[in-house]
C-alpha positions in Angstrom: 0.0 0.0 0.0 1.3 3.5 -1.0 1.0 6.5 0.9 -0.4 9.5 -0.1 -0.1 13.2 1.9 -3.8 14.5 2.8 -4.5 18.2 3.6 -7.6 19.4 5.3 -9.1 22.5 4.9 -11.6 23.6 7.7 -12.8 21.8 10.8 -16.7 21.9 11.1 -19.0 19.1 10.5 -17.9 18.3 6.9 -14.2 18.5 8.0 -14.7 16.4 10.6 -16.7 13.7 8.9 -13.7 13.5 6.1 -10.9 13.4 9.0 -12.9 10.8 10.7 -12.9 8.8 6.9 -9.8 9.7 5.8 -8.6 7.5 9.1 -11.4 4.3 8.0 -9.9 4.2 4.4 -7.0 1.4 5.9 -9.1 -0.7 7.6 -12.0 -0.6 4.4 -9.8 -0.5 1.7 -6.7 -2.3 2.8 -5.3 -2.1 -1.0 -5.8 1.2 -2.1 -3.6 4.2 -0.8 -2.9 5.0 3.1 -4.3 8.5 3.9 -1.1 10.5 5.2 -2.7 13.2 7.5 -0.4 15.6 7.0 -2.0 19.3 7.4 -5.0 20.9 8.9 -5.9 24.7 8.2 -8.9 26.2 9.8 -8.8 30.4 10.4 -10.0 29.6 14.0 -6.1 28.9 14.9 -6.8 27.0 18.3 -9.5 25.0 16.6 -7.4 23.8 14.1 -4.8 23.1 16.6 -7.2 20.9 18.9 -8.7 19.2 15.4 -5.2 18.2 14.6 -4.3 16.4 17.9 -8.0 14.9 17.8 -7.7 13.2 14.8 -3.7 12.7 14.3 -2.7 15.3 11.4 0.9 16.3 11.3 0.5 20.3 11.7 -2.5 22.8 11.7 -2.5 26.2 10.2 -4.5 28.9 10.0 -3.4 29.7 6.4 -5.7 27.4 3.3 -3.0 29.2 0.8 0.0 28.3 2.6 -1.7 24.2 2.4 -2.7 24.1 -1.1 0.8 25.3 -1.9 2.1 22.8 0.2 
């Protein structure tokens, strides 16, 4: 299985639910690509800080532009 770097941008319901899926895809799809969680950006800086720890992502930032050109 071959990894592949995720970014998340936002961390309300809908990012939430595609953290939470993002983290199934192994255990549904054991042959397809393993979800790196790398990023996390959210303009609510502490939100995306405690979203990141909660679900396991790498980093959190409070810049969207700074993770697409990531």
């Amino acid at each position: 299985m071959r990894d592949i770097g995720v970014g998340l941008i936002g961390t309300g319901f809908m990012g939430r639910a595609h953290a939470i899926a993002y983290q199934a895809v192994a255990g549904i799809f054991p042959d397809s690509l393993r979800p790196v969680l790398s990023a996390l950006a959210d303009v609510d800086g502490p939100a995306a800080q405690r979203a990141a720890v909660q679900f396991g992502f790498r980093r959190a930032e409070t810049d969207s532009h700074a993770l697409i050109a990531d």
